[in-house]
BARO-907511 format. One record per residue: x, y, z of N, C-alpha, C, O in turn; residue number from 1; residue in one letter. Coordinates in pm, 1 decimal. Example, Ala and Ser with C-alpha at 12.3 -4.5 7.8 and 13.67 -1.06 7.14 Angstrom:
<sites>
n_c1;n_c2;n_c3;ca_c1;ca_c2;ca_c3;c_c1;c_c2;c_c3;o_c1;o_c2;o_c3;nr;rest
1319.0;-569.0;780.0;1230.0;-450.0;780.0;1320.0;-330.0;780.0;1423.6;-331.9;846.5;1;a
1285.0;-225.0;708.0;1367.0;-106.0;714.0;1290.0;3.0;787.0;1340.9;113.8;803.9;2;s
</sites>
This chain:
<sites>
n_c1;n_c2;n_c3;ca_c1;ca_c2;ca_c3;c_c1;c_c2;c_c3;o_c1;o_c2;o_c3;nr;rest
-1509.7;2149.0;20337.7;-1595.6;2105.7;20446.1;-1708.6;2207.0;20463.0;-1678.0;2326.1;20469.4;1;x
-1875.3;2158.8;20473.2;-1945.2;2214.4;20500.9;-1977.1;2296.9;20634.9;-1979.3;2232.3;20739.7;2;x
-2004.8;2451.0;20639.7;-1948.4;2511.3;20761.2;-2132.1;2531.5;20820.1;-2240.3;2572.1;20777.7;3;x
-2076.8;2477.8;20930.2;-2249.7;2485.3;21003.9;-2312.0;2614.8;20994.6;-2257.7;2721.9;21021.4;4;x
-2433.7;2596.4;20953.3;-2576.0;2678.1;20959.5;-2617.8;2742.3;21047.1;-2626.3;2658.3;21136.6;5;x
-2657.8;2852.2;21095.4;-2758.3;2851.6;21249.4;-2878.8;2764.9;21215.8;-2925.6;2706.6;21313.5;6;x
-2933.6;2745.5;21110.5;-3041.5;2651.9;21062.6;-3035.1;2512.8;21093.1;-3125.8;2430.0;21101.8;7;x
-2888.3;2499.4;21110.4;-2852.3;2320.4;21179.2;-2943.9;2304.1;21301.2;-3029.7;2216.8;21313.6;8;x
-2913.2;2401.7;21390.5;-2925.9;2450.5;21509.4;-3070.7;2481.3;21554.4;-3097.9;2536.3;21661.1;9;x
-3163.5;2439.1;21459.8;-3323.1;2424.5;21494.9;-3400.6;2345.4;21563.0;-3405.3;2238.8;21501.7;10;x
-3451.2;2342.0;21638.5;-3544.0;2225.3;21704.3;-3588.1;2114.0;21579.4;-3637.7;2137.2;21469.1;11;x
-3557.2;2011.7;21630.0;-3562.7;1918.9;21499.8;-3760.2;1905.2;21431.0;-3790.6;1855.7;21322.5;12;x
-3837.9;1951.5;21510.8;-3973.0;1943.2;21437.8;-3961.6;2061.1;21328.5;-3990.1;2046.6;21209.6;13;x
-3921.4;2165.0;21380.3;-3923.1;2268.3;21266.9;-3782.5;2257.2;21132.1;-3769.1;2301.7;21018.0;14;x
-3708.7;2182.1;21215.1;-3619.0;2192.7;21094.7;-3701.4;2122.1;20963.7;-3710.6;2158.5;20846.4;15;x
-3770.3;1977.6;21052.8;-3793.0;1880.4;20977.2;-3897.2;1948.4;20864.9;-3901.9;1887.3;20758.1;16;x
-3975.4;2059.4;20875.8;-4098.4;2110.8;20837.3;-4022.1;2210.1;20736.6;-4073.0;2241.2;20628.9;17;x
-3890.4;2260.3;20780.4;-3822.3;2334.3;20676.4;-3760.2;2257.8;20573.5;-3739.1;2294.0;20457.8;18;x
-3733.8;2151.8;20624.9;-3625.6;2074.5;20507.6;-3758.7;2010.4;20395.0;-3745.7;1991.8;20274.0;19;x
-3873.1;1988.1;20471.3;-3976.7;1947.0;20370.6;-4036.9;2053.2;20258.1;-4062.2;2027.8;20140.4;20;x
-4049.7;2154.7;20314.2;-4081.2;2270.4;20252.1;-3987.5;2294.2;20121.9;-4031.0;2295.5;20006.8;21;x
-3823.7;2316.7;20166.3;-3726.4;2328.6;20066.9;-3728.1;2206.0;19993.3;-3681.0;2221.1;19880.6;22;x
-3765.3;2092.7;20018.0;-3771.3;1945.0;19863.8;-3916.8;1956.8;19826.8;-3949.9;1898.0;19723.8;23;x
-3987.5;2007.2;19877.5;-4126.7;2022.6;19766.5;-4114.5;2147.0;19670.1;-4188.8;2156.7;19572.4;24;x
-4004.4;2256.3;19704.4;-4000.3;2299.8;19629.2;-4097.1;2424.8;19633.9;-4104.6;2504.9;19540.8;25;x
-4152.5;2432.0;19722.1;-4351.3;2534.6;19716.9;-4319.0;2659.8;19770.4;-4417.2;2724.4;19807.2;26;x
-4181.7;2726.3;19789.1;-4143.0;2846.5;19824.1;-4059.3;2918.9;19816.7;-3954.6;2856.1;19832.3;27;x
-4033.8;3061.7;19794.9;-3888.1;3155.0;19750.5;-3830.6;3128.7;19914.2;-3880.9;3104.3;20023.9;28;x
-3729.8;3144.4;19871.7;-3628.1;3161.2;20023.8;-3648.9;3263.1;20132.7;-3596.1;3253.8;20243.5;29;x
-3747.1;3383.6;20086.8;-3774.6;3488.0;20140.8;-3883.4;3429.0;20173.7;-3886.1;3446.0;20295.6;30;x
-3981.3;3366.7;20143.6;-4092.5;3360.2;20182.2;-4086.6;3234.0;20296.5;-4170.9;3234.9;20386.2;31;x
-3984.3;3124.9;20290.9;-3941.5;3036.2;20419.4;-3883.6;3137.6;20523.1;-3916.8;3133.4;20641.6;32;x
-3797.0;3227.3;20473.8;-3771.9;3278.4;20618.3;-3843.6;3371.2;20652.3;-3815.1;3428.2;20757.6;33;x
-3956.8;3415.1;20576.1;-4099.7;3482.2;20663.7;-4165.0;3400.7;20753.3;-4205.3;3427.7;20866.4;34;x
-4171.0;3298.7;20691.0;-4242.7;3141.4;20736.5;-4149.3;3137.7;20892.0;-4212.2;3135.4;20997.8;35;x
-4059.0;3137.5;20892.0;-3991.6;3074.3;20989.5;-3996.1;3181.0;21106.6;-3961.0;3159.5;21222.6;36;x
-4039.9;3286.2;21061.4;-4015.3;3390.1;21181.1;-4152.2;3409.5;21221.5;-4187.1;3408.7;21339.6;37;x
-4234.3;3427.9;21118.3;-4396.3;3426.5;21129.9;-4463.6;3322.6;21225.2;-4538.7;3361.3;21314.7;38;x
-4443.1;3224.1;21210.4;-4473.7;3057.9;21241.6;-4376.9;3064.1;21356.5;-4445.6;3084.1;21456.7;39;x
-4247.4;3056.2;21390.3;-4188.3;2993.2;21487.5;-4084.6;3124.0;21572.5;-4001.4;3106.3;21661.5;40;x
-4125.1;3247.4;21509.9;-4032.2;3336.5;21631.3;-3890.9;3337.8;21573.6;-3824.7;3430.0;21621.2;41;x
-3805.2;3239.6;21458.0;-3686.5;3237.9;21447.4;-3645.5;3338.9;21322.7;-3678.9;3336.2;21204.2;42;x
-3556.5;3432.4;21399.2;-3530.7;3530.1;21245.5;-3375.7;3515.4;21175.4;-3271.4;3548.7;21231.6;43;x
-3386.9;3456.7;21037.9;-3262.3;3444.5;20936.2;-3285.8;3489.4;20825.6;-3398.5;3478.6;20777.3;44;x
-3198.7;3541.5;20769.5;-3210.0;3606.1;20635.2;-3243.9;3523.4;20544.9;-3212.1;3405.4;20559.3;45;x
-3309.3;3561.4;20441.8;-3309.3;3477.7;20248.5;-3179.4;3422.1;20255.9;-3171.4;3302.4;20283.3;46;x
-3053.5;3501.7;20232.0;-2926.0;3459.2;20227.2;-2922.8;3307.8;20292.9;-2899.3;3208.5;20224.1;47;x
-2949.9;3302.4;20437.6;-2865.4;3222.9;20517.8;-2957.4;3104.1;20461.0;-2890.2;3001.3;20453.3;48;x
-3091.8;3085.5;20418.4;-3215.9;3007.2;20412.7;-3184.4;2949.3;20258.1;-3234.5;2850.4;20204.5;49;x
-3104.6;3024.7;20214.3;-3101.0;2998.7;20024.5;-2911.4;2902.6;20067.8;-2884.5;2813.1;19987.7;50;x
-2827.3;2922.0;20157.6;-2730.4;2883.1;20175.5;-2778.1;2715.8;20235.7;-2715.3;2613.6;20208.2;51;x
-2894.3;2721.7;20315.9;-2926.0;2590.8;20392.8;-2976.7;2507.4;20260.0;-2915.7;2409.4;20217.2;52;x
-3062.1;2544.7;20218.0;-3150.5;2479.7;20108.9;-3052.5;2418.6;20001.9;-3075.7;2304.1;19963.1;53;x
-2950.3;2483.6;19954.3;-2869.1;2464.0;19864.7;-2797.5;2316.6;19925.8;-2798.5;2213.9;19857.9;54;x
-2750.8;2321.5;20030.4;-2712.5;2223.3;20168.9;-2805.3;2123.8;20126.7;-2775.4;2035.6;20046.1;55;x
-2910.6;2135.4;20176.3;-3014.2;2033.3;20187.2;-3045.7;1959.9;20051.6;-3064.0;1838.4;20043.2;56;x
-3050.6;2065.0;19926.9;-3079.0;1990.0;19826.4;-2978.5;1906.9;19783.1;-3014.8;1794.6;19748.0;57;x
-2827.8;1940.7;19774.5;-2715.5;1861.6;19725.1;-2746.2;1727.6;19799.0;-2783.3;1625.6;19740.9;58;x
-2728.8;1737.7;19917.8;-2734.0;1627.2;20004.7;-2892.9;1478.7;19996.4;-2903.1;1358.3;20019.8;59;x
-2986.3;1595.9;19947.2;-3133.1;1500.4;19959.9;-3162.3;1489.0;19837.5;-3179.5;1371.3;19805.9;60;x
-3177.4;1574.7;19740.5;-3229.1;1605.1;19624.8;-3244.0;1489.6;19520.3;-3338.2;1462.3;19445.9;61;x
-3131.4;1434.9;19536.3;-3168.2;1291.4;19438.6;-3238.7;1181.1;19471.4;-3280.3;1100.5;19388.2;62;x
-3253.8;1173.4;19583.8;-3349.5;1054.9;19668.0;-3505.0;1135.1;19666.3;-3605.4;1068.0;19690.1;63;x
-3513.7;1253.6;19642.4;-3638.2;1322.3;19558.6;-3700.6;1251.2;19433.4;-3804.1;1187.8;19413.2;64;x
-3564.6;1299.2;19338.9;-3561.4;1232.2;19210.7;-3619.4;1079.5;19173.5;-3698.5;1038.6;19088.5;65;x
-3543.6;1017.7;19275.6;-3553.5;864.8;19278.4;-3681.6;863.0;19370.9;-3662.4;800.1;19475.0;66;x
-3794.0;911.5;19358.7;-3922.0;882.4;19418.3;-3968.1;880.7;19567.2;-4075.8;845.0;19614.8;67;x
-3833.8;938.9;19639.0;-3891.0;918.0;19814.0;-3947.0;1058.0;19824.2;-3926.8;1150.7;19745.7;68;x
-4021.8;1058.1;19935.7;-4124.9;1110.5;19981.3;-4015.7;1262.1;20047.7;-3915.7;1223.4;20108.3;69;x
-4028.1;1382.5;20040.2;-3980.7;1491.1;20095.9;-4008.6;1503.2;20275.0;-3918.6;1530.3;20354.6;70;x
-4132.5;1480.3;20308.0;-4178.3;1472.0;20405.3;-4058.5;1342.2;20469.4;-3974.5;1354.3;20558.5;71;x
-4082.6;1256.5;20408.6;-3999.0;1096.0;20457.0;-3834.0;1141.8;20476.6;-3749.3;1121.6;20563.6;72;x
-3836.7;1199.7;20372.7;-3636.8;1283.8;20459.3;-3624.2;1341.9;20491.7;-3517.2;1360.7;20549.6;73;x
-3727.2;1436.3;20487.4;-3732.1;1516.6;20618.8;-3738.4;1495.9;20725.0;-3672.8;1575.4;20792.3;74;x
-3799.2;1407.9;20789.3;-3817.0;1352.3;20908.7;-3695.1;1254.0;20941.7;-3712.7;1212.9;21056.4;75;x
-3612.1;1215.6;20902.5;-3515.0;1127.0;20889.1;-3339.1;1202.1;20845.4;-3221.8;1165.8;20836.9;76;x
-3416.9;1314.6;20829.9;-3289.3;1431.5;20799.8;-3074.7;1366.3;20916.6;-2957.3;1329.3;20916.8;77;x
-3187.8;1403.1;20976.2;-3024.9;1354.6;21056.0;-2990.0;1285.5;21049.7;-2874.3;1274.9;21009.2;78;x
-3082.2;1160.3;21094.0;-3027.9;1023.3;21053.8;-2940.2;997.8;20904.9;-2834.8;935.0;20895.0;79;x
-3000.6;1051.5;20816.6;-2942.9;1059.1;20691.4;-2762.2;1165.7;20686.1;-2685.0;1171.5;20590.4;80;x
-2754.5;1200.1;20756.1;-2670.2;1302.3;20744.0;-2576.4;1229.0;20831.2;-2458.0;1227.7;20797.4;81;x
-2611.3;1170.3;20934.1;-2459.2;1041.2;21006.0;-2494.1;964.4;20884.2;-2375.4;963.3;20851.7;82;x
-2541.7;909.8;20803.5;-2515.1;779.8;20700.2;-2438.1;856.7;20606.4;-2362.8;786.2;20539.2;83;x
-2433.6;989.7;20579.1;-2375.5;976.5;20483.9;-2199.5;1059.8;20544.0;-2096.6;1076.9;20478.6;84;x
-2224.7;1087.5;20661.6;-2079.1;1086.1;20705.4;-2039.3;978.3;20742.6;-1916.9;977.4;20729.1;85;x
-2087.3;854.2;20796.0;-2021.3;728.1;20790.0;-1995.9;661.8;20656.3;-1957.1;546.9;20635.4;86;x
-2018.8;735.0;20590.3;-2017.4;659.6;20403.9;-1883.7;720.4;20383.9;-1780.1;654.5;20393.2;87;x
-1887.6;861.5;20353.1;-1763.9;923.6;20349.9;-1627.9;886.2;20460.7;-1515.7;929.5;20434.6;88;x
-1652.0;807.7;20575.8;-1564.6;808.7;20666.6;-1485.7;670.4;20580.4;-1367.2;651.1;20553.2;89;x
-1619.6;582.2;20551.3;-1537.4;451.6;20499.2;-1505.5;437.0;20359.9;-1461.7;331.4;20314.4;90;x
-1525.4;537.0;20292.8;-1466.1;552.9;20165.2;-1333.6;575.5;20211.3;-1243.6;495.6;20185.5;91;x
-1317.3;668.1;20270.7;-1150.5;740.3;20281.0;-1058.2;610.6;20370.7;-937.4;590.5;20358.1;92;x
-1164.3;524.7;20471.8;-1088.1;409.8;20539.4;-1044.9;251.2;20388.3;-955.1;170.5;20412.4;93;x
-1117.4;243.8;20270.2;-1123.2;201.8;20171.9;-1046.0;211.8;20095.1;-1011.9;103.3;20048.0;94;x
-971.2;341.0;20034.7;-866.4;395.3;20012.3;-764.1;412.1;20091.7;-665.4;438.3;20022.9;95;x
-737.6;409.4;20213.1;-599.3;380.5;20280.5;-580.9;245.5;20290.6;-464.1;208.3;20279.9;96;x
-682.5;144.4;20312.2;-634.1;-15.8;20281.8;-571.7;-55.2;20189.3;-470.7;-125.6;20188.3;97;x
-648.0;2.6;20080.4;-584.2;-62.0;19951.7;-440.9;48.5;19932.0;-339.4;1.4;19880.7;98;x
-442.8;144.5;19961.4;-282.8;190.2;19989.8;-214.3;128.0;20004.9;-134.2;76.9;19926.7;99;x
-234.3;112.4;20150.2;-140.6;10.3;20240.4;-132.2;-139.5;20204.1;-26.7;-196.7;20231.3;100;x
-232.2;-209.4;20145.4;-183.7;-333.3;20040.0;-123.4;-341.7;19964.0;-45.3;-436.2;19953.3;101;x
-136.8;-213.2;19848.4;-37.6;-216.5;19752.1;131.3;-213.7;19806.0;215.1;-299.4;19778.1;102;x
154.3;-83.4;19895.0;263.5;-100.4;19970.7;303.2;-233.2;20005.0;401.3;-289.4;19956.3;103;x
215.7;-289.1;20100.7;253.7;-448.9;20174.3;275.4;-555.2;20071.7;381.3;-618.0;20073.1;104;x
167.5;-584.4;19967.9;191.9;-729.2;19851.0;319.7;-673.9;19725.7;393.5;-757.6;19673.8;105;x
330.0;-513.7;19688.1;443.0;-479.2;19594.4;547.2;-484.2;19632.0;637.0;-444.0;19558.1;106;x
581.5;-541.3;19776.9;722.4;-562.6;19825.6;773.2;-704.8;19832.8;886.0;-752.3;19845.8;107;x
634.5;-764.8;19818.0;668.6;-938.1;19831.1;678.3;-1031.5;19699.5;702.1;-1151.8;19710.8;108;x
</sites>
């Protein structure tokens, strides 16, 4: 399980401006969290900024790939992040049905 960020924990305009930054790709991790302290007052290490990004890319990175706009999931970041814990919720509800069918029809 992914263990929360203080970076979760951003006012969502700046997150949104960070998460765009990290899918365009246009900066070292040191130089976002100069950005972030420079620009907005908030101070986190390279470390914690290279730990978020890594986060962000697993999670966004292929909808990069597949042609959407960085800016466009960025702005939509959260929203995206309940879809894909309701995805994962009904995968695992998907797999206990068919459990519990096999159980229920292999007895009849």
């Amino acid at each position: 399980m992914k263990t929360k960020s203080k970076l979760d924990g951003l006012p969502s305009p700046i997150k949104a401006e960070l998460i765009a930054k990290i899918l365009a790709a246009s900066a070292t991790y040191e130089e976002l969290a100069a950005w972030l302290y420079e620009a907005h007052g908030q101070r986190h290490s390279k470390s914690a900024v290279g730990r978020f990004a890594q986060a962000v890319k697993s999670l966004h990175g292929g909808l990069v790939d597949l042609g959407m706009s960085p800016t466009v999931l960025a702005n939509h970041a959260g929203r995206l992040e309940k879809l894909g814990a309701l995805l994962v919720q009904r995968a695992f509800l998907d797999r206990r049905i068919s459990a519990l069918q096999k159980v229920i029809f292999d007895d009849v």
